[in-house]
C-alpha positions in Angstrom: 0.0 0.0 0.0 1.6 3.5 -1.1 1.0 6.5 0.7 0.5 9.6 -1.7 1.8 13.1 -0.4 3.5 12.3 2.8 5.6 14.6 4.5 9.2 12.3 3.2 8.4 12.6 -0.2 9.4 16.0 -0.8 13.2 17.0 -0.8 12.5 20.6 0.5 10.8 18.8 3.9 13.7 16.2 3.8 15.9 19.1 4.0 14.0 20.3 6.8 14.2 17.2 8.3 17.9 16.9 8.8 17.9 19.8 11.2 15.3 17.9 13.4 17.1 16.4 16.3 18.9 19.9 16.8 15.3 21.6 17.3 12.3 19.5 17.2 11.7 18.8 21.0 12.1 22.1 22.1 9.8 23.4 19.0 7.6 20.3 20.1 7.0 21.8 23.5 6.9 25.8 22.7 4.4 24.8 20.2 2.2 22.9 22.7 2.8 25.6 25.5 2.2 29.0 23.2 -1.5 30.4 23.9 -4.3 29.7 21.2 -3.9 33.6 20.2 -0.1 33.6 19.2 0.0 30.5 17.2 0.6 30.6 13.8 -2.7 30.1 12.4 -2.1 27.9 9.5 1.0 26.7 9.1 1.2 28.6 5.7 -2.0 27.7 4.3 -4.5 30.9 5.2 -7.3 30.4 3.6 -8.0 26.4 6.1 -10.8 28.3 7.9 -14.1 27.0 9.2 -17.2 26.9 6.7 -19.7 28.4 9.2 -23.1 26.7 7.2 -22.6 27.3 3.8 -20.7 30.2 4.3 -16.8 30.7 4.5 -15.4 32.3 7.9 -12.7 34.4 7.2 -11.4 35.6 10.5 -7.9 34.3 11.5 -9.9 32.9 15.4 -11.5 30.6 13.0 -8.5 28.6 11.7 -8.8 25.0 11.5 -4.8 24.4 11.7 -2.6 26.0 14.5 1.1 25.8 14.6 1.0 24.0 11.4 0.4 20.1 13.2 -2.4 21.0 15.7 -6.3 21.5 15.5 -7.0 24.7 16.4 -8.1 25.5 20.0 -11.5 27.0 17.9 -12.5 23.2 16.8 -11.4 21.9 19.7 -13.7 23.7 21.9 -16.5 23.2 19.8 -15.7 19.1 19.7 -18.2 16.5 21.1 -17.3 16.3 25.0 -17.1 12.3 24.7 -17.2 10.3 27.9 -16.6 12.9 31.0 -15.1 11.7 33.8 -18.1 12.0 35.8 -20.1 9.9 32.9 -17.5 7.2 33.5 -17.4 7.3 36.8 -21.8 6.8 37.2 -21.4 4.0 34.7 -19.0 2.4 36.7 -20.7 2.3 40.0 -24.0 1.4 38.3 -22.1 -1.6 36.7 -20.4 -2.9 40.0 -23.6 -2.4 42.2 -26.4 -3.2 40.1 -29.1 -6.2 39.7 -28.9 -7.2 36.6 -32.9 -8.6 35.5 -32.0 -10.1 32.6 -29.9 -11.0 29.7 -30.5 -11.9 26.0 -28.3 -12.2 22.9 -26.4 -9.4 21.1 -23.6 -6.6 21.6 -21.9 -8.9 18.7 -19.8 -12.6 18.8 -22.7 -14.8 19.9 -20.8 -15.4 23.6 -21.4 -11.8 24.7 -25.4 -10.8 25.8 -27.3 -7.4 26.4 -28.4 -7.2 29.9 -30.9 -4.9 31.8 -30.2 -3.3 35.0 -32.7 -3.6 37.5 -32.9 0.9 37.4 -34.1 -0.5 33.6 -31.0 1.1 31.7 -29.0 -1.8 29.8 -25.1 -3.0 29.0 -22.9 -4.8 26.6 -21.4 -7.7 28.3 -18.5 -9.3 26.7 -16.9 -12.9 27.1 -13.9 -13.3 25.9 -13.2 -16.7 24.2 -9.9 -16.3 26.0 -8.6 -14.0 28.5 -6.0 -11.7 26.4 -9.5 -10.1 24.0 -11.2 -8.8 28.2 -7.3 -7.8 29.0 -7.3 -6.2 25.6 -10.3 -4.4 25.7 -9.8 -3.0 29.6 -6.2 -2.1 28.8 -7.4 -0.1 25.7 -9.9 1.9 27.5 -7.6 2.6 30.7 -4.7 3.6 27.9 -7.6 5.9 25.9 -8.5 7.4 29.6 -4.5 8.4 29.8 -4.2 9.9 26.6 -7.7 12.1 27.0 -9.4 10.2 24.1 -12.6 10.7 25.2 -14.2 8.6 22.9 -14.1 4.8 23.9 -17.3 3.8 26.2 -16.6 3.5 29.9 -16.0 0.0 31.2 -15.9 -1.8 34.0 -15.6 -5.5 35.2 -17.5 -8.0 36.7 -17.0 -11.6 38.2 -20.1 -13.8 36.7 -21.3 -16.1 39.7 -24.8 -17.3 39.6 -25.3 -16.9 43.4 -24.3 -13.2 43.7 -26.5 -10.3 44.4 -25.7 -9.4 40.9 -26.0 -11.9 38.9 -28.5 -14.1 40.6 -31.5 -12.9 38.8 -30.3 -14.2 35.5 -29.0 -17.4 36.6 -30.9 -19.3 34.1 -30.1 -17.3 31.4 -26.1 -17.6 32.7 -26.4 -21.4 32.0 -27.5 -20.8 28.4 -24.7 -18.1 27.7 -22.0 -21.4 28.6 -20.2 -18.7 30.5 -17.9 -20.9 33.1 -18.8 -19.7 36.9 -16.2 -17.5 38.0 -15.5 -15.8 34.4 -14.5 -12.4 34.3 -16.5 -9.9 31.8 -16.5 -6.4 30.7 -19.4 -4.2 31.1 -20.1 -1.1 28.6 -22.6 0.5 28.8 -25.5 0.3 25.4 -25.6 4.0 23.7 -29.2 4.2 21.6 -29.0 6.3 18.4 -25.7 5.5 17.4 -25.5 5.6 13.3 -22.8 4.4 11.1 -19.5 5.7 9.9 -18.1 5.5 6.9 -13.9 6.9 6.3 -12.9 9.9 5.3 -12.6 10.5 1.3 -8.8 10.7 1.9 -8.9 7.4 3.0 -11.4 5.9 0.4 -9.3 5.2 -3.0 -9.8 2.2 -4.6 -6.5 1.6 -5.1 -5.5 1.5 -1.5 -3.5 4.6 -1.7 -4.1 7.0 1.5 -3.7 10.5 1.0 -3.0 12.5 3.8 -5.9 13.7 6.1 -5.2 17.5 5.5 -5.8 17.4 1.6 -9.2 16.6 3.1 -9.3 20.1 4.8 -10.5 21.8 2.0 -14.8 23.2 1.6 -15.4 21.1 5.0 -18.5 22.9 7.1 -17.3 22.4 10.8 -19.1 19.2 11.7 -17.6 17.7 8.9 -14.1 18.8 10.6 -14.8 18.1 13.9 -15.3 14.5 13.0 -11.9 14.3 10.9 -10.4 15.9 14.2 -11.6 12.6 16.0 -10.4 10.4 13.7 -6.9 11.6 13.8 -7.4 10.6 17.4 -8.8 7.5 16.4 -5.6 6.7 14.1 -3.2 7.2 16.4 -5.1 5.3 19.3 -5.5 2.5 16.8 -1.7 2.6 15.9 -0.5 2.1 19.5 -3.2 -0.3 20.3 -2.7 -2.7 17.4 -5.9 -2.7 16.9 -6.6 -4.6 13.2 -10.7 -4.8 14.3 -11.4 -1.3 12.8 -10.0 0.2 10.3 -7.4 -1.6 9.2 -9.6 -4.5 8.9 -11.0 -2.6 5.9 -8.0 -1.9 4.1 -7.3 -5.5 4.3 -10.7 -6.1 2.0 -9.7 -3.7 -0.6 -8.0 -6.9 -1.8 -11.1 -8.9 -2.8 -14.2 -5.9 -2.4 -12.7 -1.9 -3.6 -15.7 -0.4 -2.3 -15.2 -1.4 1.2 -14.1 1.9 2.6 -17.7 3.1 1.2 -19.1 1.7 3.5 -19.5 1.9 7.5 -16.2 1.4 9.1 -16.3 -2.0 11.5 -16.5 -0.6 15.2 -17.0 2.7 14.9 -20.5 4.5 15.5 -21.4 8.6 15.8 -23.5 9.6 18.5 -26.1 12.4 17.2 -24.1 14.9 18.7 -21.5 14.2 16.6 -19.3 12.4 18.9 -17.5 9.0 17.5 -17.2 6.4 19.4 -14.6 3.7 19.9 -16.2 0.3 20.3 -15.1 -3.1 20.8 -11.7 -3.0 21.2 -11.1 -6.5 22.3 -7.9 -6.6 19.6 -6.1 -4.1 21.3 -2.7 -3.9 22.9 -2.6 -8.0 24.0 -3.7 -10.0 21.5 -3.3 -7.1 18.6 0.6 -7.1 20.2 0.9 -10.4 19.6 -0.5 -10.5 15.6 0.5 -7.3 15.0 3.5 -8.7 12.2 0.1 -8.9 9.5 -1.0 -5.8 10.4 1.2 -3.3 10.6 1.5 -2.9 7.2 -1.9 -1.7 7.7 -1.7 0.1 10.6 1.8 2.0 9.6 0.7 3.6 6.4 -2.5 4.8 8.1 -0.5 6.7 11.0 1.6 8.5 8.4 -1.5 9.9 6.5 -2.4 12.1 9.8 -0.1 15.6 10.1 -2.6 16.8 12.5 -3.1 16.4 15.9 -4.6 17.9 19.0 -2.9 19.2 21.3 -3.8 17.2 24.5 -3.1 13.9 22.4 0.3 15.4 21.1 1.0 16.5 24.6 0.3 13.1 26.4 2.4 11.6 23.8 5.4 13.9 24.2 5.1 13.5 28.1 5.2 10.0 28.0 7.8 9.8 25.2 10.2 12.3 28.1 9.1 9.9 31.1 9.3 6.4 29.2 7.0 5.4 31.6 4.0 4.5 29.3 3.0 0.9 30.6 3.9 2.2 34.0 1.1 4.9 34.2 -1.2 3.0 31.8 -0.9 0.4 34.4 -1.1 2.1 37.5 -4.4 3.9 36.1 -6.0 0.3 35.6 -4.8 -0.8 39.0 -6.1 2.4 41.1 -9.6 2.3 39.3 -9.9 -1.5 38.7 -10.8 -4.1 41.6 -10.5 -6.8 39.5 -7.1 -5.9 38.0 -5.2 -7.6 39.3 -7.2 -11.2 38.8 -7.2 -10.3 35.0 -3.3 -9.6 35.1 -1.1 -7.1 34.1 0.3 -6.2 30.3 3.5 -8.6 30.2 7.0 -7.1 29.9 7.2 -7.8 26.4 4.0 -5.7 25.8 5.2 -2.9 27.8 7.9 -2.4 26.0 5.9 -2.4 22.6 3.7 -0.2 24.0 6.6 2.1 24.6 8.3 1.5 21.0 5.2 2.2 19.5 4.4 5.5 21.5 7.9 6.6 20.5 7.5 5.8 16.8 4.4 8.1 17.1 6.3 11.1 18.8 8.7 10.7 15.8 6.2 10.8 13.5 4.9 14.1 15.1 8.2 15.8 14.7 8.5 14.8 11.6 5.3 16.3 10.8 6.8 19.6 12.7 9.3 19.6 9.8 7.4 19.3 7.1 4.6 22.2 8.1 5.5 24.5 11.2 
């Protein structure tokens, strides 16, 4: 798969590029640190600005790019708020401390069920057919939560047992679901009114080719930007996840179908707010870690078509990049908030250390975008 337009095909940016290490961390941090009004609004490209409607916006506040990399703070404000803290942390004390009434199929693979909570509101619960898809899919929340991606569903866990408080209700149902006694499952909670999402048209050639997600800037009203802001975030959470059970797993079918990535990408849904949202990301991080060989090829090409970022996600990564702590904090996090933790296990040393390569590759791949357009 080819990448049109990236930042290392022209000389002029490779030329920029070879004075990188001499500048590029310290530009890295000014740029995150200089307030909204002193960036450089475009990164040379002045007429980026917000279609307001169907009318053109004019006024520099309005820029979409900042700095040349970063969203501007004017978009970002007006983003979907996602999954608040406080939203998480309801969900989560409603899933540890609720009856559940009962359960039927769906939310997917037919091993996971939709249950009701006794206060009538209703969850995805997820089996996994081995552990490493529940360790993937908590780690890859807990990892979103430290990076301030808002956009993956709260979760908590839950220990099935047909003679607790919780689960007792349903015990009939338990022995149809041929979940073992003692299993450990992830709770999410079910969002009504979620609608499809198909790609970007950047990312929708026929022939595989991705172009880069700022020729996609141009004529855009500013819901149309605000979801290609969250996809950027989406691509670089999918990068250091592994995660082939998205959008990757469409670029795979362009072999045998070339209108896949016309239609709705696989778990990914928009609220009617305009807020995506991350679902089932049981590939991540463990068992995406371990397969990842097939899919980078995949994965790679799609991380190089974003040169924009926001600023909290760029920040995070250039934190963690300076600390080289990643698994560390990403692992504390899930510790602190999880009680059942430390019965699912921690990420192994291996994956730890991936997760850190990988986070690294991605801070490279933000100065390099630095180079080529601040």
């Amino acid at each position: 798969m080819g990448l049109a337009g990236s930042p290392e095909e022209s000389q002029e940016r490779r030329t920029k590029r070879s004075h990188l290490s001499a500048r590029s961390p310290n530009t890295f941090r000014a740029l995150l640190t200089v307030p909204g009004g002193q960036r450089g609004s475009n990164g040379g490209s002045p007429d980026m600005v917000i279609k307001s409607g169907g009318t053109v916006v004019n006024q520099r506040p309005h820029s979409v790019v900042q700095g040349g990399i970063f969203w501007s703070s004017a978009l970002e404000d007006a983003s979907p708020e996602g999954f608040s803290d406080a939203q998480v942390g309801s969900w989560v004390e409603r899933a540890r401390t609720s009856r559940i009434i009962s359960l039927e199929k769906g939310c997917g693979r037919t091993s996971n069920r939709l249950a009701r909570f006794a206060d009538g509101s209703k969850a995805c619960v997820r089996y996994g057919i081995n552990p490493e898809q529940i360790q993937g899919e908590t780690f890859s929340f807990y990892l979103a939560r430290l990076l301030g991606i808002k956009n993956v569903p709260p979760l908590a866990l839950s220990r099935v047992s047909a003679n607790s408080a919780q689960w007792g209700q349903v015990r009939k149902d338990l022995l149809g679901s041929q979940w073992p006694d003692g299993s450990i499952v992830s709770l999410t909670p079910w969002i009504d009114n979620l609608t499809d999402v198909v790609a970007p048209k950047a990312l929708r050639s026929e022939d595989g080719r991705l172009r880069p997600l700022r020729a996609d800037l141009e004529n855009r009203t500013q819901a149309e930007l605000l979801e290609l802001m969250q996809w950027t975030d989406l691509i670089v959470f999918d990068y250091l996840t592994a995660n082939f059970d998205r959008l990757v797993s469409n670029l795979f079918s362009l072999q045998w179908d070339p209108r896949v990535m016309q239609r709705a990408t696989s778990n990914l849904h928009k609220t009617p707010n305009g807020g995506l949202v991350f679902i089932d990301n049981e590939a991540g991080l463990v068992h995406g870690y371990r397969v990842r060989a097939m899919w980078d090829k995949y994965n790679e090409p799609l991380l190089r078509s974003v040169c924009l970022f926001r600023r909290g996600t760029a920040g995070k990564i250039l934190e963690l990049h300076k600390l080289r702590n990643t698994a560390y904090e990403l692992q504390r996090l899930y510790q602190e908030q999880e009680p059942l933790g430390v019965d699912l296990g921690p990420l192994s040393e291996d994956h730890a250390q991936l997760l850190q390569d990988r986070l690294d590759l991605v801070y490279k791949h933000i100065t390099l975008c630095q180079a080529a357009y601040s």
